[in-house]
mmCIF file of the N, C-alpha and C atoms, coordinates in Angstrom:
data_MODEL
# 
_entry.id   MODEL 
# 
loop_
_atom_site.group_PDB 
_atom_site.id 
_atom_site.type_symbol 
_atom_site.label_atom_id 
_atom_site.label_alt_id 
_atom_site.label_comp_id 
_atom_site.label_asym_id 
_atom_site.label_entity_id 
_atom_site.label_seq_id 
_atom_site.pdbx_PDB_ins_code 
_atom_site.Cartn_x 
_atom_site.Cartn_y 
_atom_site.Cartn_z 
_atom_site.occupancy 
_atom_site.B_iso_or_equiv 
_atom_site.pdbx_formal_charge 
_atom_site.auth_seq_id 
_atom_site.auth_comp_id 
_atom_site.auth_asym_id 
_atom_site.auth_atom_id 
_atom_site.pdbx_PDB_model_num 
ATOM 1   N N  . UNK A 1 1  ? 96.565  93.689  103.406 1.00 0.00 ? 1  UNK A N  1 
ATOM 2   C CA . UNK A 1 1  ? 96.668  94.628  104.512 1.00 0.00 ? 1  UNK A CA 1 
ATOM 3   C C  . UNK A 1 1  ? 95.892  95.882  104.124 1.00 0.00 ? 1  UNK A C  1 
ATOM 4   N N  . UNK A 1 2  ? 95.014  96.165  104.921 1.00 0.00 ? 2  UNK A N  1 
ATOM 5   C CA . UNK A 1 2  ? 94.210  97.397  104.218 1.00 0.00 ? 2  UNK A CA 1 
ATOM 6   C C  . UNK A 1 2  ? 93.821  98.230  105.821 1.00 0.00 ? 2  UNK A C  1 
ATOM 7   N N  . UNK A 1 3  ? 93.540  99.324  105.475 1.00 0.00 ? 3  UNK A N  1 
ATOM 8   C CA . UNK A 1 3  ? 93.137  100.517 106.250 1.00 0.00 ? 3  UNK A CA 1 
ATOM 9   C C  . UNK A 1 3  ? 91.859  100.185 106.769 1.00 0.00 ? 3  UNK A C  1 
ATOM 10  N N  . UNK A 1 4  ? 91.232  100.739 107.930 1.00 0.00 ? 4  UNK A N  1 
ATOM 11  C CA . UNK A 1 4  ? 89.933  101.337 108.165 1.00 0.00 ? 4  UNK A CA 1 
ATOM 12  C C  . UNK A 1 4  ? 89.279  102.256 108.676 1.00 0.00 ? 4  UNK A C  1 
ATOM 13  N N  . UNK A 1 5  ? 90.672  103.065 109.352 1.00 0.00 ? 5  UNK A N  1 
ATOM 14  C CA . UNK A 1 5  ? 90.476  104.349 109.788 1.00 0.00 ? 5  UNK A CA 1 
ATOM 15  C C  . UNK A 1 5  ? 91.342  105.114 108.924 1.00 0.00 ? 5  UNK A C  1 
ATOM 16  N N  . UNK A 1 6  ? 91.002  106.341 108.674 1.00 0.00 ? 6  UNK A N  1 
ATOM 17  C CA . UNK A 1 6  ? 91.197  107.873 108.169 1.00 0.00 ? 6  UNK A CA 1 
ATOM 18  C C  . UNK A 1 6  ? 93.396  107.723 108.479 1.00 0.00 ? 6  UNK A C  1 
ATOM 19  N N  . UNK A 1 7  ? 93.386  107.906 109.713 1.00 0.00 ? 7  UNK A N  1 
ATOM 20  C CA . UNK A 1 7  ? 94.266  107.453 110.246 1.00 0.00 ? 7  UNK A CA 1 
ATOM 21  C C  . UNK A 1 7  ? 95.298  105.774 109.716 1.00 0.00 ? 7  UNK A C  1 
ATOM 22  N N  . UNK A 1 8  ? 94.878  105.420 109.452 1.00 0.00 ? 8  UNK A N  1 
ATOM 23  C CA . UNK A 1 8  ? 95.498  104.236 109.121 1.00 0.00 ? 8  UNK A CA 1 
ATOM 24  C C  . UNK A 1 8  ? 96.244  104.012 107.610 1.00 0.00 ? 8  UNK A C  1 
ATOM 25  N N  . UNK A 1 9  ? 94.753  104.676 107.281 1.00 0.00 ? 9  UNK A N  1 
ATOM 26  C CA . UNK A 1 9  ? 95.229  105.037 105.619 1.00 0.00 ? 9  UNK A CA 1 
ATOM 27  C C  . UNK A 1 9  ? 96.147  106.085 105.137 1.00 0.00 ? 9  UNK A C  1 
ATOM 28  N N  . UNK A 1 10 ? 96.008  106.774 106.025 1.00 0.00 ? 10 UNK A N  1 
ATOM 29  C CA . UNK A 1 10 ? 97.311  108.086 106.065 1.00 0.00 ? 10 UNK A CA 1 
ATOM 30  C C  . UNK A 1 10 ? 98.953  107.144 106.109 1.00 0.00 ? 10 UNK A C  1 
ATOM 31  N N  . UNK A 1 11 ? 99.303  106.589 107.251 1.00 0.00 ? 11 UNK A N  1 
ATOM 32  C CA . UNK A 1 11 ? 100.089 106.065 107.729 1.00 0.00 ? 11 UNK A CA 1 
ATOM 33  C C  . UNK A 1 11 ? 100.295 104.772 106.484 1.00 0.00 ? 11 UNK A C  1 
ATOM 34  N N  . UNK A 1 12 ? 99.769  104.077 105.965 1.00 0.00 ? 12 UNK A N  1 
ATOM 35  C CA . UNK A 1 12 ? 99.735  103.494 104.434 1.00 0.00 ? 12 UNK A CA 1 
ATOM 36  C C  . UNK A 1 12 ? 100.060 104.071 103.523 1.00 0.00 ? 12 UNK A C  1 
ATOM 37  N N  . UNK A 1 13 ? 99.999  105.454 103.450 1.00 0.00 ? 13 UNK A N  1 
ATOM 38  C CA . UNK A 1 13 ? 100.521 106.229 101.794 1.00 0.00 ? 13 UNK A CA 1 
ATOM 39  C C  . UNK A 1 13 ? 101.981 106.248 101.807 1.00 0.00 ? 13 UNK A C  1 
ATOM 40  N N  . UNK A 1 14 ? 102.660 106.488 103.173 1.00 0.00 ? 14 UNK A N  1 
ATOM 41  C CA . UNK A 1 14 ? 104.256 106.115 102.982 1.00 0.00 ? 14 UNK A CA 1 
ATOM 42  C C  . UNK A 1 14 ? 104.572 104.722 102.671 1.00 0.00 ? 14 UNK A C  1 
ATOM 43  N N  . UNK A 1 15 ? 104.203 103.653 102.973 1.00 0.00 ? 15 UNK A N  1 
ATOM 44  C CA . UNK A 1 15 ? 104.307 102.370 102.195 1.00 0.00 ? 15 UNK A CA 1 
ATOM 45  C C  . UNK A 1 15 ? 104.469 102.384 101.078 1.00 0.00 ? 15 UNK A C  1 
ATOM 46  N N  . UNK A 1 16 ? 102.957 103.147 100.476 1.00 0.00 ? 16 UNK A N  1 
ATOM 47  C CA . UNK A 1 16 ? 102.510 102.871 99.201  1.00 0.00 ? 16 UNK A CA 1 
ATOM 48  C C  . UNK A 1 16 ? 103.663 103.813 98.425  1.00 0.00 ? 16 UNK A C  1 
ATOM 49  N N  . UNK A 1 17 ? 103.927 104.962 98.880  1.00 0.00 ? 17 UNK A N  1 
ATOM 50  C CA . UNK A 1 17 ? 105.102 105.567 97.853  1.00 0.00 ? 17 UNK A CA 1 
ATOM 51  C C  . UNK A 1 17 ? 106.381 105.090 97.504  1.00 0.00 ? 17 UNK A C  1 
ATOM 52  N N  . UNK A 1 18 ? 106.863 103.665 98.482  1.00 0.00 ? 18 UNK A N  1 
ATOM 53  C CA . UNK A 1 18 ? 108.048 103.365 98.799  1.00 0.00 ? 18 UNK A CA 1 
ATOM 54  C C  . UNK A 1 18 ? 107.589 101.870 97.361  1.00 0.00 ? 18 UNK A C  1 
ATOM 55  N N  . UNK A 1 19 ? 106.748 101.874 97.272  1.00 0.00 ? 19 UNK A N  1 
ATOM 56  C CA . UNK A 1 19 ? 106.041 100.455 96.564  1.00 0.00 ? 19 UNK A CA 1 
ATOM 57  C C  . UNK A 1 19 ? 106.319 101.042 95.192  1.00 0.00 ? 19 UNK A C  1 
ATOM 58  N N  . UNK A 1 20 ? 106.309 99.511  94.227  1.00 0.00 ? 20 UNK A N  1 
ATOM 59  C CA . UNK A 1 20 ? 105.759 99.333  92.525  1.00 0.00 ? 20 UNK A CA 1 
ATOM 60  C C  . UNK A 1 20 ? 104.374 99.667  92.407  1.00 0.00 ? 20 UNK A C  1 
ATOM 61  N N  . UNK A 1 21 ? 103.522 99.853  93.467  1.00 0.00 ? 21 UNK A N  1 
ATOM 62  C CA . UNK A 1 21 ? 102.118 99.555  93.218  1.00 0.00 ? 21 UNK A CA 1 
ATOM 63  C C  . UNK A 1 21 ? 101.490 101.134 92.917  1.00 0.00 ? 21 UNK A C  1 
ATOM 64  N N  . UNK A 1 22 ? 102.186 102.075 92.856  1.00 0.00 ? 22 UNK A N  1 
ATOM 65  C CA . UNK A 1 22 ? 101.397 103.457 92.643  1.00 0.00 ? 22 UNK A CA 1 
ATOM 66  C C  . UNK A 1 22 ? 100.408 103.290 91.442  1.00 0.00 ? 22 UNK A C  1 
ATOM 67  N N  . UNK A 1 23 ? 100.836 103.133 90.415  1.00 0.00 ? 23 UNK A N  1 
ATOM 68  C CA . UNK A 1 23 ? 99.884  103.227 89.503  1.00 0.00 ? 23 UNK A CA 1 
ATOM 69  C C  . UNK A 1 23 ? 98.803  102.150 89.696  1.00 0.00 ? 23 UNK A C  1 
ATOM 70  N N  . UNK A 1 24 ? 98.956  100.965 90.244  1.00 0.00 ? 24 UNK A N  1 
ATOM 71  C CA . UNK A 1 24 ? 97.372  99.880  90.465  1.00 0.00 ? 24 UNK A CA 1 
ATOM 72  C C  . UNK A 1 24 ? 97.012  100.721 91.725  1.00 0.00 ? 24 UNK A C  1 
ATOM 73  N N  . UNK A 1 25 ? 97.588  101.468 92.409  1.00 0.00 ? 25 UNK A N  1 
ATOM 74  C CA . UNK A 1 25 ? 96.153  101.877 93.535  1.00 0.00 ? 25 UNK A CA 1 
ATOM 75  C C  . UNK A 1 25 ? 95.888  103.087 92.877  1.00 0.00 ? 25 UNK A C  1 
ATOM 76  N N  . UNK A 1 26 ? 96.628  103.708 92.767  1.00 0.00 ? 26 UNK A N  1 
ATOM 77  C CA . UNK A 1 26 ? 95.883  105.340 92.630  1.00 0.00 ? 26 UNK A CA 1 
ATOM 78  C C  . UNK A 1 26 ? 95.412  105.544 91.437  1.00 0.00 ? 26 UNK A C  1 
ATOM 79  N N  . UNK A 1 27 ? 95.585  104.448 89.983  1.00 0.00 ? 27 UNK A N  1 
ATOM 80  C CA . UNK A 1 27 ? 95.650  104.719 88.336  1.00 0.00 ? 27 UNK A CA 1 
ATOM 81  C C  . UNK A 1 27 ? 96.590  105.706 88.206  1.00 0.00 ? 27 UNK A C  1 
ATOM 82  N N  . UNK A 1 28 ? 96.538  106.074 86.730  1.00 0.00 ? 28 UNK A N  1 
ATOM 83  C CA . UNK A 1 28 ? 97.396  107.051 86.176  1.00 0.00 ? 28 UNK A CA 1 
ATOM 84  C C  . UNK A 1 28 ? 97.534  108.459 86.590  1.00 0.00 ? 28 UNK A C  1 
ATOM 85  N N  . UNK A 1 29 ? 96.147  108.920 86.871  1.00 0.00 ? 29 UNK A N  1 
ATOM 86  C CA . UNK A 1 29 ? 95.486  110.305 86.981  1.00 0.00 ? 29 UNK A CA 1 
ATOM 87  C C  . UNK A 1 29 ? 96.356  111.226 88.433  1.00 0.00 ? 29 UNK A C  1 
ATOM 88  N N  . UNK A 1 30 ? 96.432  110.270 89.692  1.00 0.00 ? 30 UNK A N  1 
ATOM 89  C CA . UNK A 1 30 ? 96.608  110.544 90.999  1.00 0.00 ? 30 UNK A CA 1 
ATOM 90  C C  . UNK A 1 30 ? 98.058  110.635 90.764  1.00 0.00 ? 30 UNK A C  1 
ATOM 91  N N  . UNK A 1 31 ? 98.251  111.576 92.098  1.00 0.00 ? 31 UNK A N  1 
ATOM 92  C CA . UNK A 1 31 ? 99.744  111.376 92.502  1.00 0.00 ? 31 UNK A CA 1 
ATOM 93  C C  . UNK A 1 31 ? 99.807  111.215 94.086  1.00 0.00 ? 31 UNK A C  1 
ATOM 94  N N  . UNK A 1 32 ? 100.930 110.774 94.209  1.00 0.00 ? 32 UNK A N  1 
ATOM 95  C CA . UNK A 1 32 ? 101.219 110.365 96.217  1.00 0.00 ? 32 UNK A CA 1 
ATOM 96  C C  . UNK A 1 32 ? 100.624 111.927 96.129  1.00 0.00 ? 32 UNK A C  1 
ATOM 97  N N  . UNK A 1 33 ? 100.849 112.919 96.132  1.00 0.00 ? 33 UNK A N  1 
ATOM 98  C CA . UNK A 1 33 ? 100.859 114.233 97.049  1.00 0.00 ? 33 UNK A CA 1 
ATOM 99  C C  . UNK A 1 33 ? 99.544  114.369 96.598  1.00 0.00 ? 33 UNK A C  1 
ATOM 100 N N  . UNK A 1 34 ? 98.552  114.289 96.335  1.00 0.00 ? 34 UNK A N  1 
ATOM 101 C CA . UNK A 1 34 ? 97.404  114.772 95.641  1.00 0.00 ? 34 UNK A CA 1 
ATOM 102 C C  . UNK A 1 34 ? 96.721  114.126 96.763  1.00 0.00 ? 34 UNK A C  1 
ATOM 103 N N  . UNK A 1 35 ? 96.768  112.381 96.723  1.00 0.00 ? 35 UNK A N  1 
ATOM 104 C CA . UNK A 1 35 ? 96.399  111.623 97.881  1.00 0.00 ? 35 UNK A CA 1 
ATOM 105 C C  . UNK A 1 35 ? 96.411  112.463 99.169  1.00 0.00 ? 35 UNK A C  1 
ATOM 106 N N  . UNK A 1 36 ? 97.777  112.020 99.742  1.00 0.00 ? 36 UNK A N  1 
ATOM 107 C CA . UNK A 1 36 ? 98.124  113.007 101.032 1.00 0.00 ? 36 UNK A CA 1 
ATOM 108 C C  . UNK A 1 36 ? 97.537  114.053 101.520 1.00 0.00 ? 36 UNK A C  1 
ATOM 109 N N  . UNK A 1 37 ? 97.482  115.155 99.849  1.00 0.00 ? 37 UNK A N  1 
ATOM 110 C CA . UNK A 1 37 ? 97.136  116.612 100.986 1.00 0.00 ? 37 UNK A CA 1 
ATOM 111 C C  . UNK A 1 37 ? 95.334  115.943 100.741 1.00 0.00 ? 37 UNK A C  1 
ATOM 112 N N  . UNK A 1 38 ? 94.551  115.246 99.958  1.00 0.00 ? 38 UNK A N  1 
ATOM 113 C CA . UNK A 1 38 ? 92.962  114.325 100.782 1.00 0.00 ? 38 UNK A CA 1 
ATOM 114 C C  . UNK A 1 38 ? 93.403  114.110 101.826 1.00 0.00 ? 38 UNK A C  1 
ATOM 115 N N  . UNK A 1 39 ? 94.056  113.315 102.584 1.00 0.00 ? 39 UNK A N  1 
ATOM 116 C CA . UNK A 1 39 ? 93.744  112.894 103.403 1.00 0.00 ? 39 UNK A CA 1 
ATOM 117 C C  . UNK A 1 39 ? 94.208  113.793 104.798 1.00 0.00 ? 39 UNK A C  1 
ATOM 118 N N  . UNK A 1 40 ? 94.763  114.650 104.437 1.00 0.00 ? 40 UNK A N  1 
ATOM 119 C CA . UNK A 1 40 ? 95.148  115.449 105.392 1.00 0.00 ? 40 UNK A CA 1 
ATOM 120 C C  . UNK A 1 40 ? 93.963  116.257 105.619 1.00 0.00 ? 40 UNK A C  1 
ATOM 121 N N  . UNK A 1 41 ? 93.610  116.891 104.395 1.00 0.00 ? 41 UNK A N  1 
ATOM 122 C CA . UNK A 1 41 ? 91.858  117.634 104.992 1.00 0.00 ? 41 UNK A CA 1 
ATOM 123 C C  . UNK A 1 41 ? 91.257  116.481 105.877 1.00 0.00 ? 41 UNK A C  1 
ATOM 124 N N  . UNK A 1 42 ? 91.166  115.325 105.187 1.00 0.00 ? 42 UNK A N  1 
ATOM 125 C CA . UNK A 1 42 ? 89.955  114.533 105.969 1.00 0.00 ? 42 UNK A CA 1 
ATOM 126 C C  . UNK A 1 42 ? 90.555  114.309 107.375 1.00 0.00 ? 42 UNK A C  1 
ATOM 127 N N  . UNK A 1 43 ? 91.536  114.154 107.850 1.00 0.00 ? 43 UNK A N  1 
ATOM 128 C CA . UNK A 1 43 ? 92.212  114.432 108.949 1.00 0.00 ? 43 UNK A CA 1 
ATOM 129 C C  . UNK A 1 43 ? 92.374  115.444 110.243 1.00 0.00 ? 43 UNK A C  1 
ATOM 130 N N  . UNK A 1 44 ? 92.263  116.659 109.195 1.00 0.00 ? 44 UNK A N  1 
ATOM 131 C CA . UNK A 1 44 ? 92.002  117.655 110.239 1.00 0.00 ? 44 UNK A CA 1 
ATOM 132 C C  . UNK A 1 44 ? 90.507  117.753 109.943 1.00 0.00 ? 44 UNK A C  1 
ATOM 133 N N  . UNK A 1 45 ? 89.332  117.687 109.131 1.00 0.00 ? 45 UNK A N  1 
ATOM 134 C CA . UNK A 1 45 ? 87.785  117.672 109.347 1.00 0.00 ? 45 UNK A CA 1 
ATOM 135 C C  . UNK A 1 45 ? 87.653  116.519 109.808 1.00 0.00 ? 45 UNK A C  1 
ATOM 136 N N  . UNK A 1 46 ? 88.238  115.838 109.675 1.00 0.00 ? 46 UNK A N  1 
ATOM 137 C CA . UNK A 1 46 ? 86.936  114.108 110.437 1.00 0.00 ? 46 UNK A CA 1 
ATOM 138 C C  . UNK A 1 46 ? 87.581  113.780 111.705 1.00 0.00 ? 46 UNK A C  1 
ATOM 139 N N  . UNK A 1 47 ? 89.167  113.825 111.587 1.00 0.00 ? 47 UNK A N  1 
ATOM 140 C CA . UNK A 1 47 ? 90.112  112.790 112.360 1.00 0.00 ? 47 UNK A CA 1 
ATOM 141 C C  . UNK A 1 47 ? 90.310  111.602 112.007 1.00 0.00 ? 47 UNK A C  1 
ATOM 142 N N  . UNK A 1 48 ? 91.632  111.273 112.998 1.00 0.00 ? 48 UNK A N  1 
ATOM 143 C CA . UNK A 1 48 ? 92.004  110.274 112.619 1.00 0.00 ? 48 UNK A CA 1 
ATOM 144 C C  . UNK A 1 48 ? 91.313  108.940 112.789 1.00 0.00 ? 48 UNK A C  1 
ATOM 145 N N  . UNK A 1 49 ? 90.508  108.670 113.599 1.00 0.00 ? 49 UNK A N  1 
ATOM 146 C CA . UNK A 1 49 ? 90.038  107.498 113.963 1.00 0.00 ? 49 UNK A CA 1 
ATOM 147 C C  . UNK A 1 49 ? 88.594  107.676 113.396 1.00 0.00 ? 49 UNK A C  1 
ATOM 148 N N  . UNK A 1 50 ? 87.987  108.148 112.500 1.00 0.00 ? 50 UNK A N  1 
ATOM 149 C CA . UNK A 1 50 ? 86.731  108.006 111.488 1.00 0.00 ? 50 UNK A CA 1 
ATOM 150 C C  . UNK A 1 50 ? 87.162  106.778 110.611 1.00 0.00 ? 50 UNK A C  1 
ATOM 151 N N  . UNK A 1 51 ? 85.863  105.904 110.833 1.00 0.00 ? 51 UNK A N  1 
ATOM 152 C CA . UNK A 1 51 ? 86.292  104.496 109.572 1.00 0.00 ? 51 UNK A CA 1 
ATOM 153 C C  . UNK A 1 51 ? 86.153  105.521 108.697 1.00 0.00 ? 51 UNK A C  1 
ATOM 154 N N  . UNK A 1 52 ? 86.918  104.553 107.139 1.00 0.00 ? 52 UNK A N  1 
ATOM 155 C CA . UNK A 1 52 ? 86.623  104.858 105.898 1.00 0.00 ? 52 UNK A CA 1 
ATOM 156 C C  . UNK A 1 52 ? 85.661  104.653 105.226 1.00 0.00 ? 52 UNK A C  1 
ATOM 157 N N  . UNK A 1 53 ? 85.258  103.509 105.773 1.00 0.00 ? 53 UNK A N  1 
ATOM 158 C CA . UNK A 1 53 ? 83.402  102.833 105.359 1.00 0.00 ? 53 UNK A CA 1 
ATOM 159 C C  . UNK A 1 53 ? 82.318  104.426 105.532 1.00 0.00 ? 53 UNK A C  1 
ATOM 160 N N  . UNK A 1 54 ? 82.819  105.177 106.420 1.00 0.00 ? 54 UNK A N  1 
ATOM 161 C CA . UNK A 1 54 ? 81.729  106.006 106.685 1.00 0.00 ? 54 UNK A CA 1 
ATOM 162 C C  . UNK A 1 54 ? 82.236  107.695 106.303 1.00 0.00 ? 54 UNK A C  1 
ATOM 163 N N  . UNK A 1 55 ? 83.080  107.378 105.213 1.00 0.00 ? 55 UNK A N  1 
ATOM 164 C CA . UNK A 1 55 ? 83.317  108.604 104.359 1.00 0.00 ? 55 UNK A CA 1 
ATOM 165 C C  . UNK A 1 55 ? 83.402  108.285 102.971 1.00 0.00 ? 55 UNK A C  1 
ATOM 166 N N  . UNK A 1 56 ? 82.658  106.666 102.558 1.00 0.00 ? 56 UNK A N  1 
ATOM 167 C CA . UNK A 1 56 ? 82.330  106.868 101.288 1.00 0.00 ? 56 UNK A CA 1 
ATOM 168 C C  . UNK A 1 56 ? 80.978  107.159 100.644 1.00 0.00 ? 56 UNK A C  1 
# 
């Protein structure tokens, strides 16, 4: 199950915090809130419905 809008992937980080999987997605380095407040800039600069393909 994966994201492709800005939006989608937002709405995925509450999953992902509720998950075992923090450390295989984000590695060691990241934290949920570090994620979040990314994607919240990219949220209020891009919006929600920008693929992710076209913000890497």
């Amino acid at each position: 199950m994966g994201a492709t809008t800005l939006g989608e992937a937002y709405d995925m980080l509450d999953q992902l915090e509720i998950s075992n999987d923090v450390p295989e997605v984000l590695g060691e380095d990241d934290t949920i809130e570090g994620v979040r407040e990314e994607l919240e800039f990219g949220l209020e600069t891009a919006g929600a419905d920008t693929p992710l393909g076209s913000l890497l």
